[in-house]
N, C-alpha and C positions, 0 to 999 in steps of 0.2 A: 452518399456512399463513395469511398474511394476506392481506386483499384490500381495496381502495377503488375506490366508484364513484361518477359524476357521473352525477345526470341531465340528459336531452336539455338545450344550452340555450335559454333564452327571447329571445324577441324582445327585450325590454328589462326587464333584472331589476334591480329596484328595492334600495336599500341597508336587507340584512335583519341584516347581520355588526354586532353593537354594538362601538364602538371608545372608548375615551376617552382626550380629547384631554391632550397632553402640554405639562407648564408647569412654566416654571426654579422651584424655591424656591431659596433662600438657602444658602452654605454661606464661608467666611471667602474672601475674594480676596486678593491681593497686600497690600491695607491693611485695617484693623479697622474703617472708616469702609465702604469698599467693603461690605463681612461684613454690615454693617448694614441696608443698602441691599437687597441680595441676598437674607435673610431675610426682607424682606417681602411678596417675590412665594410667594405660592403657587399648588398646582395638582396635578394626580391626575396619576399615570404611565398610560401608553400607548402604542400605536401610529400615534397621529396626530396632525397639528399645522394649523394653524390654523384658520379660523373654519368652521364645519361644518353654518349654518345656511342655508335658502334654497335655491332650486332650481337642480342647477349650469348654468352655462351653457357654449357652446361657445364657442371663439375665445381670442384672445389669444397674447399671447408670452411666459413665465415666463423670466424672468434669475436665471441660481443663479451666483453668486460662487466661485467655487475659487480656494484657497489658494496651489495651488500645479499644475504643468503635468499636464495628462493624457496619462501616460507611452505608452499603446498603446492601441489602436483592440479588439482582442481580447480577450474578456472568457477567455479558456482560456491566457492568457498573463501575465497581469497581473490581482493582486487585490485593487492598493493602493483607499484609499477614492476616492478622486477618480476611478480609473476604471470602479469600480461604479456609483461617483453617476449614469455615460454610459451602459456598458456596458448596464446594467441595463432601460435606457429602450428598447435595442433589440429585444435576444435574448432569447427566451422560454424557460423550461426544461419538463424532462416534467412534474415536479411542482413545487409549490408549498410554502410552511409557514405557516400562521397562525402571527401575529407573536403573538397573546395565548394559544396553547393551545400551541403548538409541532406541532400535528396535522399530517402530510403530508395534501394535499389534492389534485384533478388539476387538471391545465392543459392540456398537450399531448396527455400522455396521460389518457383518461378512465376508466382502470381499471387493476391492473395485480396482480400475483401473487407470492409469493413463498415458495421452496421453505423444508422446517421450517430445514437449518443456513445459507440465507442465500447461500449460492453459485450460486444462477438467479433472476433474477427474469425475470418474462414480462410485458410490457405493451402497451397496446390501446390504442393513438394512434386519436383522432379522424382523419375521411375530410375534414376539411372546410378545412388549415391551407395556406398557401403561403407561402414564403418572398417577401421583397419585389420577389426580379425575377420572381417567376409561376411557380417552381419550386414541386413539388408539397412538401409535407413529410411523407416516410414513412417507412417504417421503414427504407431503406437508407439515408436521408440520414441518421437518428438514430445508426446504426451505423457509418457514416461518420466523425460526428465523434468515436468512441469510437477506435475504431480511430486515428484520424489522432493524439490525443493522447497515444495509447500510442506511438506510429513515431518522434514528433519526440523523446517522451523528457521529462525532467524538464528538462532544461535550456531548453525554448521554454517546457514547461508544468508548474512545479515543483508548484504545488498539484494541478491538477487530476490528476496523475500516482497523489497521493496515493489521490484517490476514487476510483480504479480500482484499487486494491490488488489484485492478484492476478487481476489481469484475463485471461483466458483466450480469448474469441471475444462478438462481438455478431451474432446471426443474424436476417435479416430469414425468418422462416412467412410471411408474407404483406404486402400493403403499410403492413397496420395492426399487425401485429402484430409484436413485438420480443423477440426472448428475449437477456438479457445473461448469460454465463456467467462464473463465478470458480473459480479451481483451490484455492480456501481460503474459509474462512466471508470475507464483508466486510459487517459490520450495518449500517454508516456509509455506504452506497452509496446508499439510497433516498433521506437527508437530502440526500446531495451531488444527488441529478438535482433539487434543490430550487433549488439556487445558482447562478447567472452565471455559476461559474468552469466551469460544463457545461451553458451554455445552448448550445443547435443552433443550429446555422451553416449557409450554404447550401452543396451540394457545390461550387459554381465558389469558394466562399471560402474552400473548404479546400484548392483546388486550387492557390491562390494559395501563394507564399511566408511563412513566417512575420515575415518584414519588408516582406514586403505589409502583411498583413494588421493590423502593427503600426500604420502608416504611414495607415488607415484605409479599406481592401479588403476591408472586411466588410459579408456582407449577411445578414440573420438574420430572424425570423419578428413581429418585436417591435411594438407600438404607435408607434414612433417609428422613424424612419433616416435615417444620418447625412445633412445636409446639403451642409456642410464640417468638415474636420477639419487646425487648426492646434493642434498639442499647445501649444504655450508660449504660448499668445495665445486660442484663443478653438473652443469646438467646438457647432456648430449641429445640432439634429436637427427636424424636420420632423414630422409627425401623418401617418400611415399611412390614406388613408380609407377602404378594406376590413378593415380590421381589424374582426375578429368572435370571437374565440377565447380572451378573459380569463379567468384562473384560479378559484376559488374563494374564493380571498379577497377580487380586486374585487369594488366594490359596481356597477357596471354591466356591460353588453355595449356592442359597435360599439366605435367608433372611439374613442381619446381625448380629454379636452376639449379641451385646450390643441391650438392651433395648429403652436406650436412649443414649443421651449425652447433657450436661447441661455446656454452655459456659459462664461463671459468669465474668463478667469485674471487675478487681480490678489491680488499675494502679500501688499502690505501692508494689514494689520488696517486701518488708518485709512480707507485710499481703500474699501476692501468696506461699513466701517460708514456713511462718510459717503456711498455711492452709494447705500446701501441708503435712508438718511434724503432724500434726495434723490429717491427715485423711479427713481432709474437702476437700481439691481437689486430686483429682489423677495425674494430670500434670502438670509443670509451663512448657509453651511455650516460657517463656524468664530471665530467670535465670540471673543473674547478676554475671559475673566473677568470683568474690570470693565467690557466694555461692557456685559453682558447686562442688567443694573437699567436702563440709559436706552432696553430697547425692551420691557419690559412696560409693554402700554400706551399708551393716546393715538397710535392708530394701527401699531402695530406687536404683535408678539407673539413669544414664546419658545415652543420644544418641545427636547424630551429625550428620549432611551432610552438605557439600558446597553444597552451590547453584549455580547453573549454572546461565548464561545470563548476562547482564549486570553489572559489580562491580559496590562495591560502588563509584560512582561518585560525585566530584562538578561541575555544568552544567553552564558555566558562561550564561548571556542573552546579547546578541549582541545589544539589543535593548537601554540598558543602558551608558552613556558616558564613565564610566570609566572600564567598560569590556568590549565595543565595541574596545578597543585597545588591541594589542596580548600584549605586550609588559605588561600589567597589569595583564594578564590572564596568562601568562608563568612565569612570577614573583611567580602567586601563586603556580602555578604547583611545579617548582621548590623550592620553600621556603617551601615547604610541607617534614618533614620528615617520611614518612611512616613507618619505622621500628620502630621508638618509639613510632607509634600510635599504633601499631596492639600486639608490644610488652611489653606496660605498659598495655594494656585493654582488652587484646581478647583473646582467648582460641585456642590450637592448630590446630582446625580446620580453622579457620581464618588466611587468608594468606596477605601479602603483594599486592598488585594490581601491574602485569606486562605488563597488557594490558586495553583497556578498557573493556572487556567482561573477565569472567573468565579461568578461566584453566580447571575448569569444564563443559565447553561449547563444544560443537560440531565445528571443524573448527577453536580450538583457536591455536595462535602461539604468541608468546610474542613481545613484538614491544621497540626500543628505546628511550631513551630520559625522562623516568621516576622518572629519579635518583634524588636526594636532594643536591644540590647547589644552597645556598643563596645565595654564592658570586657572582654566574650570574641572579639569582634573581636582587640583590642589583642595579649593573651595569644595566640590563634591565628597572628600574623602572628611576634610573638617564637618561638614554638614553631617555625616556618619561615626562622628568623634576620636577620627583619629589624627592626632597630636603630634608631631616632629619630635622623636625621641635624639640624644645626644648626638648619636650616631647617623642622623638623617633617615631612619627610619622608623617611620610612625607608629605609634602604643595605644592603645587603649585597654583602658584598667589591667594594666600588665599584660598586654596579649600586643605583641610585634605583629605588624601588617606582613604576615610570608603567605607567599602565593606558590606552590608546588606546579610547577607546568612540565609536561610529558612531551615529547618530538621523538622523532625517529631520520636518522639520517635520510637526507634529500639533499638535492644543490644546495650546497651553500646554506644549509638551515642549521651548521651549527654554530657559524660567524654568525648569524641573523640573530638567532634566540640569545647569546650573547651578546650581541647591539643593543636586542631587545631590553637584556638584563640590564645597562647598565641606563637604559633611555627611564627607567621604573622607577629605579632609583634613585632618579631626580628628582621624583615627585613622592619618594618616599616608601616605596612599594619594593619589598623584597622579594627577588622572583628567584625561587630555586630550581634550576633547572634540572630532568631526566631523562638522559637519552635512553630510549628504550629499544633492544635488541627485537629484531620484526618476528622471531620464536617467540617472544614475551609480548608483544602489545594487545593479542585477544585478554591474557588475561590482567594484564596492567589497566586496561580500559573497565573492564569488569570489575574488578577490585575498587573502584572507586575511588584511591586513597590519591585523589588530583585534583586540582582546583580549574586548571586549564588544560586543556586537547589541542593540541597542533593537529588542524586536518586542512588536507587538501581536496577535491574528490572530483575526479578526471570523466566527466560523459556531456556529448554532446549534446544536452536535456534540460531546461528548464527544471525541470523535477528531482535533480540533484539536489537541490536546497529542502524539499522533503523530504526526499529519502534520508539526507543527514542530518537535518534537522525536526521534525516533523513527530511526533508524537507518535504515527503509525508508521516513522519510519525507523530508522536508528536509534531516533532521540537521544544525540550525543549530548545535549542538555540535560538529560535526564531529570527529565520533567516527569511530576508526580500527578499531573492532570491537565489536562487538555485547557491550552488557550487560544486567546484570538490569532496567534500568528498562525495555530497549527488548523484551525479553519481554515485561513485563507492558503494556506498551501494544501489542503485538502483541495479545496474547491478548486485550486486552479490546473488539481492531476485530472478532475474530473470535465474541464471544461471546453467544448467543442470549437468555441469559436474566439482564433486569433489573437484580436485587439482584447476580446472581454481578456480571455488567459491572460494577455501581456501584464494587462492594470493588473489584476490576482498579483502575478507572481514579485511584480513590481511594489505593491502595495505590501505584500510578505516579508520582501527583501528589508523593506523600508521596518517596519517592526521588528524585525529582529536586530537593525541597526539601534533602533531606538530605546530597546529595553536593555542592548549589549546584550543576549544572548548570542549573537555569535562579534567576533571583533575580528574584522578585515585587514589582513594585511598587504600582500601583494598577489599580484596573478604571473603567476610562475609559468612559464616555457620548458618544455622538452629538450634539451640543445646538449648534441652529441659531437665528437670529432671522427673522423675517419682517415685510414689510409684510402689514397686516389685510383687504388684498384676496383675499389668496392664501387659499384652501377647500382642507379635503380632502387635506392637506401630509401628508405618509403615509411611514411605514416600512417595511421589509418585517423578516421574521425575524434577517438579522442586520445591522439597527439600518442599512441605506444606504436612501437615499431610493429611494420606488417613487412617481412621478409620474403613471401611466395614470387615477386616479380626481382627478388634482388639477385645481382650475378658480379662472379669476378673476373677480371681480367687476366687472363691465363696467363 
């Protein structure tokens, strides 16, 4: 049996959690001159980013930059980065995860139980929490939103569906107290009440429609709520000033520092960097390579983390003719050079991909067969009869070797997929590329009509690789019946003990390398620039911004 406890909190608890602050080094950009540059910043990895001295103060309006629009208002719906970075700010979950130990710690709940194989946990929500219209939050409202994600299904809430693996009943004993039941072991349940994707919502916002609540009809228990919510333009959230109820990992109690925070969408690189230089925003959340060297320093600063869970991957679809064969799908794996991708584009944080899930994950161990040999590429794709057409791109009986792949803007992912294309086409392999707008990828994914998935997927969990990969999970392979890789990630959501899990998920990782149902490419970093007013710029465990401890310098 495990258990965790919180004591009583204090009126005002002073910052006892040591963090250290996170700063770009150097690792090769677009140009060898850029590389240069970028080597000379150094700086310690962590949980936290900018200046971290001085006593915080309250007020102000923090401006974070986003990329690109913020698809949905519901963090149980949607769990792209840009709507974590909002999400997050609102809805509070039962538990929490230090970003530096990976410990679950309480938040909501300040205690909680769980049976030896994993199929009940029991927990003991604090008497003292309200949702922001004055709604009490207890244990039916918690159960509530357990239930509500299992009725709408995978399709409103494909991840969070996951974290309920074999979800059976949530029972309110009493107002504080919650029993959640599973009809099978689920070890990856405690990490998910850690994550946004099952932060508690209030019962009138679950009552709402799921394109309510898209649309921004959410109301949740969080330090922050929403002000206004324009997804393509611009999302405001507001300082909650009853807030009293911060996790174990803030370094204070009460209310928030900031005032506000104002999320302005502005897709292109230039206008983010040069508002940021300007004073018009205080954060770019996605810096582009070569700008990062002109904001260490002299007013500005860099932060970093890997992200844990899933690397970046290409996800072939089984469903399609010409990645329904391994022999296309290990061509590409193989014909993939990785070190040129991660070392002409990315920043030191960003590492090469040695497994499917990262190095930064819980239970990762590195697997083989990832290395760059065209020449067995090459040999592979002839073994499946395809033939060097005029043009350096392979035929068979009149049919050109094109491979349709789908992305969505992230760091640097459209120089990379472009790398990508031209690294294929050495070996013969036409990659036509898709950038897909984040309004359109539920149903571009659905649609089928792709041969490869650019996925990332950001949780500090073993179980990541299930949930994306996994039969009973997402199954971005889209797989028509269950195989051996999807046993052994079954078996290792279900399994209690450590070393056994590790082998499981290691032994998983390794089959999916082997058949190329999923193809590794790098494990991507979080890395933001900031003006040096901004304190306190902070992560949570998987690598999205957490803003409740952040303040500015008046």
């Amino acid at each position: 049996m495990s258990r965790a406890s919180r004591p009583a909190p204090t009126a005002a608890r002073t910052a006892t959690r040591a963090r250290t602050t996170a700063t770009i080094t150097g690792r090769a950009a677009l140009l060898a001159a850029t590389a240069l540059v970028l080597s000379a910043c150094a700086g310690a990895d962590g949980a936290e980013g900018g200046g971290g001295d001085g006593e915080p103060q309250v007020g102000g309006t923090l401006r974070v930059g986003l990329n690109t629009e913020v698809a949905c208002a519901d963090p149980h719906q949607n769990s792209s980065n840009v709507v974590i970075f909002v999400t997050r700010q609102i809805a509070d979950s039962l538990t929490d995860q230090d970003p530096e130990t990976g410990e679950i710690v309480p938040w909501l709940a300040s205690d909680w139980e769980v049976n030896d194989d994993a199929t009940q946990y029991t927990f003991t929500l604090r008497d003292d929490i309200t949702f922001s219209d004055g709604t009490p939050l207890d244990a039916e409202a918690v159960a509530a939103n357990f239930d509500t994600i299992i009725e709408e299904g995978p399709a409103v809430s494909p991840l969070a569906t996951t974290y309920l693996d074999g979800y059976a009943s949530a029972e309110a004993i009493d107002a504080t107290t919650l029993q959640v039941n599973f009809d099978r072991p689920n070890v990856q349940f405690l990490q998910g009440t850690a994550t946004v994707t099952l932060g508690i919502l209030s019962p009138d916002t679950l009552a709402a429609s799921p394109e309510e609540r898209c649309a921004g009809d959410v109301v949740a228990s969080g330090p922050f709520v929403y002000d206004s919510y324009v997804p393509d333009s611009e999302v405001v959230l507001t300082a909650r000033e009853d807030y009293d109820w911060s996790s174990d990992v803030a370094t204070h109690d009460g209310r928030a520092y900031l005032d506000a925070i104002e999320f302005p969408v502005l897709p292109e690189s230039g206008v983010r960097s040069g508002q940021l230089r300007s004073g018009e925003l205080d954060v770019d959340t996605i810096p582009l390579t070569e700008d990062v060297p002109g904001f260490e320093g002299n007013g500005f600063g860099v932060t970093g983390r890997p992200y844990p869970g899933v690397a970046v991957n290409l996800i072939p679809n089984l469903e399609r003719p010409l990645t329904s064969d391994v022999n296309v799908r290990r061509a590409v794996l193989l014909g993939t050079d990785r070190e040129e991708l991660v070392g002409g584009l990315f920043t030191e944080y960003d590492q090469v991909a040695t497994s499917v899930i990262t190095s930064e994950t819980p239970l990762f161990e590195p697997v083989e067969g990832i290395e760059y040999n065209p020449e067995e590429a090459a040999a592979l794709l002839e073994e499946s009869g395809w033939e060097l057409g005029a043009d350096g791109i392979r035929e068979r009986d009149g049919e050109r070797l094109t491979l349709r792949a789908v992305y969505h803007l992230g760091r640097q992912a459209e120089p990379m997929m472009e790398l990508l294309q031209s690294q294929l086409r050495e070996i013969g392999i036409d990659l036509q590329l898709v950038l897909g707008a984040p309004g359109d990828l539920a149903q571009l994914e659905a649609d089928g009509e792709w041969d490869l998935w650019y996925t990332p997927f950001h949780r500090a969990e073993a179980d990541s690789a299930r949930a994306v990969f996994g039969i009973n999970g997402r199954n971005q392979n889209r797989a028509d019946e269950e195989r051996p890789v999807d046993e052994l990630l079954q078996a290792q959501s279900e399994e209690t003990d450590e070393s056994a899990r590790t082998r499981l998920i290691t032994e998983a990782s390794q089959e999916l390398v082997d058949e190329a149902y999923a193809i590794p490419l790098y494990e991507l970093a979080g890395v933001m620039t900031y003006r040096d007013v901004v304190h306190d710029f902070t992560f949570e465990a998987s690598s999205r911004l957490w803003l409740y401890d952040t303040w500015i310098e008046q």
